[in-house]
C-alpha positions in Angstrom: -38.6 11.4 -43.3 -36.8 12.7 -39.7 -33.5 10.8 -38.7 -31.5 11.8 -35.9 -28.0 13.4 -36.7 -26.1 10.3 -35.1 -28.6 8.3 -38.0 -26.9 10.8 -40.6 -23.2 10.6 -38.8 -23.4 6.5 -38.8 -24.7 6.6 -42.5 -23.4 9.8 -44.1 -24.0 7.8 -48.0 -27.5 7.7 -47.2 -30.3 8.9 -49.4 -33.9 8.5 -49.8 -35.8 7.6 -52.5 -39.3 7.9 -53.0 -41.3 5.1 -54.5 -44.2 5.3 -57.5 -47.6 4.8 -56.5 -49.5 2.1 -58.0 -53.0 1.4 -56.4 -53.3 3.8 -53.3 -52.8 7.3 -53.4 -50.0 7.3 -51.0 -46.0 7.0 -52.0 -43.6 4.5 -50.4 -40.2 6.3 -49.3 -37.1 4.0 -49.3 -34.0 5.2 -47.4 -30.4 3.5 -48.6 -27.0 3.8 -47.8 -25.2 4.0 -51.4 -22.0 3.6 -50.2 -22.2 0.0 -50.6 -20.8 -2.3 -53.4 -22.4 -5.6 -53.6 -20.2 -6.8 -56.4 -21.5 -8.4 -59.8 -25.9 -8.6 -59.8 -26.3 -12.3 -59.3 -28.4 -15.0 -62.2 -31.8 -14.5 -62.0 -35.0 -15.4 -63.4 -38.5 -14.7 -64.3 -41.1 -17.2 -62.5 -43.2 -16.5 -65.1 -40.5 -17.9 -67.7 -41.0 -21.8 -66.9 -44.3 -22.0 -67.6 -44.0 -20.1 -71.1 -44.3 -22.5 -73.8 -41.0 -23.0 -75.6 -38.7 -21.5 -72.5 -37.4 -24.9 -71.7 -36.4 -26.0 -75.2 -34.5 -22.6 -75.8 -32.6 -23.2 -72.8 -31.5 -26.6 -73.6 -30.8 -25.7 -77.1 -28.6 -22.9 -76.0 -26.8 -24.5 -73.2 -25.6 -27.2 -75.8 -25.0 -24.6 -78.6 -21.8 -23.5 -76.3 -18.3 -25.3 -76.5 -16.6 -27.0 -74.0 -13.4 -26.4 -73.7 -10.3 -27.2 -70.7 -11.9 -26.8 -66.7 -14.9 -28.0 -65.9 -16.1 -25.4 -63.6 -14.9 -22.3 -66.0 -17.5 -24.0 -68.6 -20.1 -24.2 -66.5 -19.4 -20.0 -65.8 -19.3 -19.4 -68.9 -21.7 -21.1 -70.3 -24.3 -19.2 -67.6 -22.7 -16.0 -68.2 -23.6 -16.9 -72.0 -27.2 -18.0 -71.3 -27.5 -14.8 -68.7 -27.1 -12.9 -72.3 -29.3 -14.9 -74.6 -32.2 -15.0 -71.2 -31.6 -11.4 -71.6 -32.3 -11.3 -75.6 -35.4 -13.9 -75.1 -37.0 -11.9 -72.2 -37.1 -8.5 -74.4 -37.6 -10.1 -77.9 -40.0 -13.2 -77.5 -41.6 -13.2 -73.1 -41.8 -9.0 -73.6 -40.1 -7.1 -70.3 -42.3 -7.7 -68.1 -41.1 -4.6 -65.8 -41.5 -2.3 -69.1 -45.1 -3.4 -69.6 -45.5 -2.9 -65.5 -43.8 1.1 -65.9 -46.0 1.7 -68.9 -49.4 0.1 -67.1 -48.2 3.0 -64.3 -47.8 5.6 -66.3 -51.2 5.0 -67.5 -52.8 4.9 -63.9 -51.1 8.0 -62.7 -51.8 10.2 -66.3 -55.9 9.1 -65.1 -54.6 10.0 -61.7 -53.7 13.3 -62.6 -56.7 13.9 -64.6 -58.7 12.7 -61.9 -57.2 15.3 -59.2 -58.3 18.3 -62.4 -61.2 17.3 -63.3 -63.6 14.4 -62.6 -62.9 11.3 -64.6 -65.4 9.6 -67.1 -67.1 6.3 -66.7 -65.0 5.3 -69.2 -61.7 6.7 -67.8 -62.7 5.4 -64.7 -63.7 1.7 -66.6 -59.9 2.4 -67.9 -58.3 2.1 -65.0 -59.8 -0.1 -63.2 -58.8 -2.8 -65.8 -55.5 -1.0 -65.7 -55.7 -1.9 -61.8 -56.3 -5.6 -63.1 -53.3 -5.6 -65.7 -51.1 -4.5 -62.9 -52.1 -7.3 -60.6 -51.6 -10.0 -63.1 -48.6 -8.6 -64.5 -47.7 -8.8 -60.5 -47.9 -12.2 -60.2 -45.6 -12.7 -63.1 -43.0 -11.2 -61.0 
């Protein structure tokens, strides 16, 4: 990556990162200014969570499961800071971390890489990863 040195005097706190590879044999590089803090990370969710069977009963049942006490709005923080926790517990113990299965499905590809760029792979190495390939595009979509 080439930036100019008025790039480097405008953002000093700037570093570059460079991505994994997935499919292609080429790496993405992402350049970021680190100086900045964007504060707490905001709710989010899954898109793959509302259509897994028993998501939407869990949520009720825990959103009713906390008290209610004094301000209206602090409950409502509250109780989502307390359902941001128990989403968290769900996703890894019952929906599986979908990012951890993606990491591990890339390790996989780029160990076969590797062997690959050493020796040629086996039909069934090579039938390996190309389901790999598949797992990784469905666990995509998930995302």
């Amino acid at each position: 990556m080439l930036v100019s040195e008025e790039w480097l005097v405008r953002w000093p706190m700037s570093k570059q990162y460079v991505q994994r590879r997935e499919v292609s044999d080429h790496c993405a590089i992402v350049l970021k200014s680190v100086d900045k803090d964007w504060g707490p990370k905001p709710f989010r969710t899954i898109d793959a969570w509302l259509s897994e069977k028993g998501f939407w009963e869990m949520v009720k049942d825990k959103w009713l499961s906390y008290p209610m006490k004094g301000n209206a709005l602090v409950n409502i923080k509250e109780k989502l800071k307390s359902l941001k926790g128990d989403l968290k517990i769900w996703n890894r113990d019952v929906f599986g971390n979908i990012h951890t299965q993606k990491k591990a499905i890339l390790q996989e590809i780029e160990e076969l890489d590797c062997k690959d760029c050493v020796d040629d792979l086996r039909d069934t190495d090579r039938l390996k990863r190309s389901e790999l390939v598949s797992r990784l595009l469905e666990t995509d979509k998930k995302l």
